[in-house]
Structures are given as C-alpha cells and as structure tokens.
C-alpha positions in Angstrom: 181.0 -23.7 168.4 179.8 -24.1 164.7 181.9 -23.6 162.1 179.8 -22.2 159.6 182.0 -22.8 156.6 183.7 -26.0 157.0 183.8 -26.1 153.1 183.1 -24.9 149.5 181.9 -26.6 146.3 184.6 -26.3 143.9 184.2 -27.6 140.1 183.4 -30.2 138.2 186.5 -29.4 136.0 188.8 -29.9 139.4 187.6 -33.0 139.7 187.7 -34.0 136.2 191.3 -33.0 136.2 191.8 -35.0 139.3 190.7 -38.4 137.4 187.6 -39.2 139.4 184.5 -38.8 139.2 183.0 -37.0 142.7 179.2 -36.7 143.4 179.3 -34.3 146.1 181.1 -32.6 149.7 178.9 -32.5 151.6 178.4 -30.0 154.5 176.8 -30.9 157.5 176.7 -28.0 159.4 173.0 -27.4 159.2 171.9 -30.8 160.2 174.4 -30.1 162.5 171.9 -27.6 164.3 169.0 -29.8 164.1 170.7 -32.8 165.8 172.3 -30.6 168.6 169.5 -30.8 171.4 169.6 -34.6 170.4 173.5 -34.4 170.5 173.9 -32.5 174.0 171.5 -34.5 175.6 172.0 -38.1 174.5 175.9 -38.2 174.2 176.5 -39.0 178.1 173.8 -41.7 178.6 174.6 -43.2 175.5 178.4 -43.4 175.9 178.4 -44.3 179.7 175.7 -46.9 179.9 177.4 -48.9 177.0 181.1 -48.7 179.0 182.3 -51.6 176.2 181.3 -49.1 173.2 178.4 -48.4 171.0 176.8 -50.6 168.8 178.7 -49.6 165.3 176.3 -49.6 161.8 177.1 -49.1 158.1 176.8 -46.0 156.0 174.4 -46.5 153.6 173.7 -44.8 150.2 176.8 -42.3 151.2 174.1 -40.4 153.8 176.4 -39.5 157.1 174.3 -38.3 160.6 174.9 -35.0 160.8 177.3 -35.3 163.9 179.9 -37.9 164.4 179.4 -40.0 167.1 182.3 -42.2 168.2 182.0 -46.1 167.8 178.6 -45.6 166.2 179.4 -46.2 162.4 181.9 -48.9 160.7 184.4 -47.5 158.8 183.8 -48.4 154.7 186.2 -50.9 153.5 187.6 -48.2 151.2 187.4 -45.5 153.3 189.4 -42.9 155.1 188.7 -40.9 158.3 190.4 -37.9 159.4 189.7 -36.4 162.9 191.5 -33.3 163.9 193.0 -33.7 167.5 194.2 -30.4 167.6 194.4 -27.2 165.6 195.4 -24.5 167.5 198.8 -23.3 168.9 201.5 -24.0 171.5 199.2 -21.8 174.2 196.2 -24.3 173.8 192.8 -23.4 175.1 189.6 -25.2 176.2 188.4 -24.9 172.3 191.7 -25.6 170.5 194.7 -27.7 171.8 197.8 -28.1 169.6 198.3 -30.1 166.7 197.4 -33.4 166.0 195.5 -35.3 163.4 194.5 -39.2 163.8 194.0 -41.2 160.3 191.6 -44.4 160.5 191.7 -46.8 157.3 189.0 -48.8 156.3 191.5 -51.7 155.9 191.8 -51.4 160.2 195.2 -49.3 160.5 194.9 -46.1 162.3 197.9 -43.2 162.2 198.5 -40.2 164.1 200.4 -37.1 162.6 201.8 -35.4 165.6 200.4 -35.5 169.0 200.6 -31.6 170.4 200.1 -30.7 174.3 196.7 -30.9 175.3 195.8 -33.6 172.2 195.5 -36.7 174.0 192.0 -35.8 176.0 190.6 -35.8 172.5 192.1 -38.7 171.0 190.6 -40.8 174.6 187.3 -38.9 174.3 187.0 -40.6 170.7 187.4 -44.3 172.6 189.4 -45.7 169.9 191.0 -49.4 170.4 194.4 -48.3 171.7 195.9 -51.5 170.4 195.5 -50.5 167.4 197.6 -47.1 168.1 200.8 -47.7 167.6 202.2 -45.6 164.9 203.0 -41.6 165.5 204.4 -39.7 163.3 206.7 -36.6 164.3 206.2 -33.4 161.8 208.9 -31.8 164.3 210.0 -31.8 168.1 208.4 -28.4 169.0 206.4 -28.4 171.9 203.0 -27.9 170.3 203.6 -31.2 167.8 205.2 -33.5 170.5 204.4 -32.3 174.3 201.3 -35.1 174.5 204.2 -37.8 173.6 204.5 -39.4 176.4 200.9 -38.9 177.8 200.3 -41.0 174.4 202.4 -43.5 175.3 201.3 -44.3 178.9 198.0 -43.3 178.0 197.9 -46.2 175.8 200.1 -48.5 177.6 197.0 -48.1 180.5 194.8 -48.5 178.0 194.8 -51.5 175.8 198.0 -51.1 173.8 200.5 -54.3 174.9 203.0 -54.1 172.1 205.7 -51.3 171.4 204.8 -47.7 170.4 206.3 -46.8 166.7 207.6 -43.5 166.5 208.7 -42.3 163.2 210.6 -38.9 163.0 213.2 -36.6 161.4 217.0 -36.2 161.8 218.3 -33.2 163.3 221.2 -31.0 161.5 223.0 -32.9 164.8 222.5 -36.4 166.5 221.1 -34.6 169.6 218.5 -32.3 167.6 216.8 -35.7 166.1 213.8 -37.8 166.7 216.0 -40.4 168.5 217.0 -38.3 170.8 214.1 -36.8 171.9 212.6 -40.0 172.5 215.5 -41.6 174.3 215.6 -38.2 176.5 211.6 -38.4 177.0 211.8 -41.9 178.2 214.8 -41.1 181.0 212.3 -38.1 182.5 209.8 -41.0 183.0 211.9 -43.4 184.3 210.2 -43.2 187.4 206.7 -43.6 186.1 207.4 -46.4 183.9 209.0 -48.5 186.6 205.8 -47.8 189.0 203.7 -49.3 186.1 206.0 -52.4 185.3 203.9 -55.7 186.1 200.7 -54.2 186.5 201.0 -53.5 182.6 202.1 -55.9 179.7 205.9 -55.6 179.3 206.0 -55.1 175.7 203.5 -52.2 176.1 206.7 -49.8 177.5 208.7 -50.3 175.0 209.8 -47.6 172.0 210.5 -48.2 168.5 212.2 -45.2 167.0 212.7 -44.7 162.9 214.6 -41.9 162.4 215.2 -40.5 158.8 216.8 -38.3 157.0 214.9 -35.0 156.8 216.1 -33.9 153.5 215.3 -36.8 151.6 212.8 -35.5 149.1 209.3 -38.1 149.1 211.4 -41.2 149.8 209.2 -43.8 151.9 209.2 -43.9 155.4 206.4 -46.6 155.9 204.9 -49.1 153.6 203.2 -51.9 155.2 199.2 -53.7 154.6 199.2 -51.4 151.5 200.2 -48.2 153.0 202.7 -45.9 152.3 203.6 -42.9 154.0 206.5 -40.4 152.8 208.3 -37.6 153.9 209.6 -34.6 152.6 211.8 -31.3 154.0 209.8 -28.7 155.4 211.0 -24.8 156.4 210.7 -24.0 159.8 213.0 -22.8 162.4 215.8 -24.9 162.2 216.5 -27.8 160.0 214.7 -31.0 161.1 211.2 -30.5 160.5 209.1 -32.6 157.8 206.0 -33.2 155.9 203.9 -36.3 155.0 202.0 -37.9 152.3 199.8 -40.9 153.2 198.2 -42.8 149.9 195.9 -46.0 150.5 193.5 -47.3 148.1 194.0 -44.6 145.7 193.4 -42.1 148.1 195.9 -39.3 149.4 196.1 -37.0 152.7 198.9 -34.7 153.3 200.0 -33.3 156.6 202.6 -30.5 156.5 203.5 -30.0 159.8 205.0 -26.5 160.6 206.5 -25.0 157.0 207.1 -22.0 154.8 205.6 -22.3 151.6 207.9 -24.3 149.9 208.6 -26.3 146.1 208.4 -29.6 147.8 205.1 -29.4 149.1 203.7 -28.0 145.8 205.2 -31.0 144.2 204.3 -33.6 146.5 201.3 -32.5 147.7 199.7 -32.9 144.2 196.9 -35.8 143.9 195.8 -34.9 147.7 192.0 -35.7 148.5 192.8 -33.8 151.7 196.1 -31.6 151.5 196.4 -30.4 155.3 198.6 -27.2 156.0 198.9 -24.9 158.6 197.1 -21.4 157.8 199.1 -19.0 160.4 197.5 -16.3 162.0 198.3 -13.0 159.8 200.9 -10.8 161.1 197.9 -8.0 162.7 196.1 -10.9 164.8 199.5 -12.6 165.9 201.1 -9.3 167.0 198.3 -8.7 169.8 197.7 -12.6 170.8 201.8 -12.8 171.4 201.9 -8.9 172.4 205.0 -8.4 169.8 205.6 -5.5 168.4 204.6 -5.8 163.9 208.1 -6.3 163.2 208.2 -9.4 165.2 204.9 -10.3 164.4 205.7 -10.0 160.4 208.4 -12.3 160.7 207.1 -15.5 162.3 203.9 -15.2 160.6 205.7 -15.1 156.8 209.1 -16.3 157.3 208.6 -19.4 159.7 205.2 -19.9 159.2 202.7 -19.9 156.6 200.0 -17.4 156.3 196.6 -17.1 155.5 197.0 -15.4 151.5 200.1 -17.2 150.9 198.3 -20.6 152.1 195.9 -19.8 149.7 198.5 -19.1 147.0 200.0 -23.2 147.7 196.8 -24.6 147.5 195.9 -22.8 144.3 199.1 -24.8 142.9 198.6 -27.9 144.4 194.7 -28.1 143.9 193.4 -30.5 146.2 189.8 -32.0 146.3 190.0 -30.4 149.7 192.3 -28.2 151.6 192.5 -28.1 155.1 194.5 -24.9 156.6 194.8 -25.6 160.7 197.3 -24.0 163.6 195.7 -20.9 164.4 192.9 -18.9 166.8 190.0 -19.7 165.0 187.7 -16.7 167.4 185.0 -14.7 166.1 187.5 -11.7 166.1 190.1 -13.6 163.8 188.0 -16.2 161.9 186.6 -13.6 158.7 190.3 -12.3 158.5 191.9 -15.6 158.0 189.1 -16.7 155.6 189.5 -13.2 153.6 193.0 -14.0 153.6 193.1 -17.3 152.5 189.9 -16.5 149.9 192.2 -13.7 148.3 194.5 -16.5 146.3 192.3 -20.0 146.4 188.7 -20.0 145.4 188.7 -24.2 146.0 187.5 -26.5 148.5 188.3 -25.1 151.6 188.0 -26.4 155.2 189.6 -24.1 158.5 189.8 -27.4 160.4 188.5 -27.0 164.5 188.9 -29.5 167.4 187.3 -32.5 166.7 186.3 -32.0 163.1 186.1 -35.5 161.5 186.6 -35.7 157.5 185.4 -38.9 155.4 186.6 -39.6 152.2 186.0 -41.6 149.8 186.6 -41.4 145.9 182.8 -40.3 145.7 182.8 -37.7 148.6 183.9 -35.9 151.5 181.8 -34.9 154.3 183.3 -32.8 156.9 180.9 -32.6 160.6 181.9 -32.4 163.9 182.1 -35.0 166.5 180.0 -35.1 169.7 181.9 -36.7 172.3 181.5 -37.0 176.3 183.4 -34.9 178.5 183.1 -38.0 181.5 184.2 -40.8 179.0 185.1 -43.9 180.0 188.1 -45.6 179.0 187.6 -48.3 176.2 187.3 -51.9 177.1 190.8 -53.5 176.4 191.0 -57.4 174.7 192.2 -60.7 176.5 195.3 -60.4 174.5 195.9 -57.2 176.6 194.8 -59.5 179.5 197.0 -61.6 178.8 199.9 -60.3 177.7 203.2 -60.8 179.6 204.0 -58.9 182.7 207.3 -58.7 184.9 207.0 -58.7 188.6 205.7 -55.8 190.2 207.8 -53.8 192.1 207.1 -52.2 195.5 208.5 -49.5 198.2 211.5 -50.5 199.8 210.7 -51.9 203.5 212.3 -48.8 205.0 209.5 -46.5 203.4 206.5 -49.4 204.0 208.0 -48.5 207.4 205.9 -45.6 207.8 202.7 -47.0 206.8 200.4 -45.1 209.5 199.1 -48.1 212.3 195.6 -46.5 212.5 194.5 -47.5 209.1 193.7 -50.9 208.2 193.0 -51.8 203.9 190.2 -53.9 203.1 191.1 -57.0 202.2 192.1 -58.1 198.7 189.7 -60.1 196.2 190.3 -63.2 195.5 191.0 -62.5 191.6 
C-alpha cells in the first residue's frame, strides 16, 4: 500500500535553528507510482538470477530511484539509512509486524533497535550481510520488541554471522525482570536447537554477549565504538525496565523511543534528532474496537502506558526534529486520517507515520523517505570464506538406539565428495 503522506516540508527557520543548512525532503511517493509496474515485475528476476546480490551504484547529485531496491545503491560515506522492520503491534499482520528498526552507517556498521515477532522475514528479505549484524538493541522485553530474538540469532548464525551476537538491554526493577535474564532464559528454550546446529555452523556464531545497564541512568553511554555512540535513557511503560535511545554519527542523530509515555527525558534528549522515532498509539476510539475493550480500558493504555496520536504531536513540537517518525499502530484506511488529525492537532513539522519497509536516508543535506521493493522468494545472501572457514566443533548425531529405526526400505544417495 502507498502511504500518501510519508512527509511534510517544514521551514527554513527549523532548519536554521537546527545549524545546518538542508536543501530539501524529498517525497517519493509519486515516482513511487510510476516505477511500480517496473517494481512488481522486475524485483523477482532481478533478485533471484543474481543469488550473490545486485550490482550496488552511487547516488549521484542527491537524486534517489523512487523505490528502494536492496543491494542496488552504496551507502554515502556520510550517510545514514533507516529501514523500518516493523511498525505495527503485538498482533502483527501480513502488512505490519511488530517493531523493529535496522540503522546502516555509511562508515559500514549496521544496528537494530528491537527485533518484534514477525520482524525477521523483513530484515532477510533486505539480504543484508549478516556478519555484519551483530548488535541489537532491546527498548524492552515485551513480546512485540523481542519475540524475533532468537529467530535473529539463528537466523543469522545460518546465515553468514560467525562471531557472537551483542545484545544490549535494560535492568529490570529485579535481576529476573532484566535483559540478562531474558537472554540467558531464551538461550535454555533453545538448547535443543543450538546443539542440532553445533559443527555444521561456526562455534563462535552461537554464542551471546549480553550488556545490561542500568535503566534509570539518564543519556549515559551504552556503546561508543568506530565513532558511534549510542545512549540510553528511562522510558514509562508498564513496569520499570524499559528504555530509549539516541544514536549520533557524523553529526547526525536518530532516536528510537521504544514503548513510553511522554516523558522530560525524551524531550531533553531527543533534541538535535534528524530522525526522532516514537511510537504514535492508536487513539483510545480505534484501540477500544481493535482489542474489543470497553473506553475505560481503552483510555488507559492508549494515554497512560502508551503515547497517543495528539500528545505525540505535542513531544515533537518540543523536541523539533528535522523529521519525526510516529510508528506502533494500525495504519488502515479506517484509522490512518484519525491518527494524522491527531498528531496534526499539536505539530505542524516534518512528519513521517512510518509502514513496513519504509527506508529513510539522511544526510545533512536531505531526507528522502520511499519504500523498499523486496522479493517475497528471496534467497538467502551469499556468506564469506571467513564464515567458511570459521571454527566448527564436531557434529553431533542421534544416539545409535534411535539410528536404530532407520526404515530398511530406503537407501540415501551417496555423499559428495566435498
């Protein structure tokens, strides 16, 4: 579907205030509709006759296709890409899984802000080099932030990754409500399915690394490495534990907020965003029907652990972004003009109501915001020789008393020689 408003212009004085010059954001919604018989019918034969990847060219004169393409353009040297995974809620659908956002630096690093049930399909459709994806970043342990966690991690373990997956993450107000735990619980339920992998896979490639922090420390550094830093901040949300982020690189700046109510830190650390990503609830008369609660209900999770459309409006009127970016709700023809007319009634800025696959550049000129046209057959990308040859254990095998039972009237092929 076409998201007819992915954005707005906002002023000259924004950006002035800002400290950079911007020559445009760019919409690309109506090429978007000119390239779509091209898109439709040339995505399969393009991405499954080349299994090892498109041939990848330079942006030039800041002029973007009108649809994204995966592996088809190089990534500026100072420039950031953000593709929304998921935007929806914990009840995904065909059109909208739950959250997750993937970051791509021109300087090679690639992050992910949460990786929500039903996110990983998009993040393989993209065929990204899963080496490089190593780094997740937990906003909080709900289902709809977390539940692809472990599909990640064996995803990309199958995939091309052969060193550890990092996962960074809050405290809990107890040991057992933390990011540690979770992940150390996680990997016990796939005990099993790790073992059946070990020596067919690298070794190192199974292993976690868990930083946990302290969720009320207030913009304090969580990662700063190859010029990067990310922070973290508390957020409101059900329970103590939950977090936002700030990534700056190159002068740029996106925020993801996770789940919150509006709160003083994010107006205060969100400031200086290019993109300043928050979630943009559905209002309390679309959430009662979609949950079938009664108002009362409704009312409450919408404004008091969640964040509205009006009052998201009203945070990014204070924390003027060059863009804003409202996510995590139903974005259907019956809800879509409400949540605009909600968010419209308090922030008259750059606005984007982010959908499945929506890629953002950004650079200190521009931001174009399209959608990307991916493959529903994709093949998996083609993994290195370091992957190759990367370390691997013995494998392991049913015990002889189950090999036992291996039925006489079938005979395998025999193996290849390498």
């Amino acid at each position: 579907m076409v998201n007819w408003e992915f954005t707005t212009t906002c002023s000259p004085k924004r950006h002035a205030e800002k400290g950079g010059s911007m020559k445009s954001i760019m919409n690309s919604t109506t090429g978007a509709l000119l390239a779509l018989g091209l898109s439709l019918a040339g995505t399969a034969l393009a991405q499954n006759a080349l299994p090892t990847g498109r041939t990848a060219s330079a942006i030039e004169n800041g002029v973007y296709p009108a649809s994204y393409f995966p592996n088809t353009e190089i990534l500026g040297a100072d420039e950031m890409r953000i593709t929304a995974l998921g935007t929806g809620m914990p009840n995904q659908t065909k059109a909208a899984v739950s959250i997750s956002f993937y970051v791509e630096l021109g300087n090679g690093d690639v992050f992910l802000f949460d990786i929500g049930t039903g996110a990983t399909g998009n993040l393989f459709s993209l065929r990204p080099d899963f080496a490089k994806i190593d780094k997740v970043f937990f906003s909080h342990l709900h289902v709809d932030h977390v539940g692809d966690f472990m599909g990640l991690h064996v995803g990309g373990w199958l995939s091309g990754r052969y060193t550890p997956l990092r996962i960074f993450g809050p405290s809990g107000s107890e040991d057992e409500l933390g990011t540690k735990a979770y992940v150390d619980g996680m990997s016990k339920a796939y005990a099993w399915d790790l073992a059946t992998r070990t020596g067919a896979l690298p070794d190192d490639g199974a292993k976690l690394d868990v930083t946990e922090f302290d969720y009320m420390q207030e913009n304090e550094i969580v990662y700063q490495e190859n010029d990067v830093t990310i922070r973290s901040w508390p957020a409101i949300h059900s329970l103590d534990g939950s977090v936002s982020y700030s990534l700056e690189w190159n002068g740029l700046k996106y925020v993801f907020g996770g789940d919150t109510y509006p709160n003083k830190w994010y107006v205060e650390y969100a400031k200086g965003a290019d993109i300043a990503s928050h979630e943009a609830f559905l209002p309390p008369a679309a959430l009662a029907p979609y949950f079938g609660w009664d108002m009362k209900q409704a009312t409450y999770v919408a404004t008091r652990i969640h964040t509205e459309p009006a009052a998201f409006g009203k945070v990014m009127s204070a924390v003027e972004p060059r863009m804003a970016l409202g996510y995590h709700s139903v974005l259907s023809p019956e809800n879509y003009q409400a949540i605009l007319e909600g968010v419209r009634s308090t922030y008259d800025g750059p606005l984007t109501l982010a959908r499945d696959l929506q890629v953002i550049n950004v650079t200190k000129d521009q931001i174009v915001v399209r959608e990307a046209s991916v493959d529903d057959y994709v093949l998996p990308p083609a993994v290195s020789d370091e992957y190759i040859n990367a370390p691997r254990s013995k494998e392991k095998e049913p015990s002889d008393k189950v090999n036992a039972g291996k039925w006489e009237g079938y005979t395998p092929p025999p193996m290849p020689d390498n």
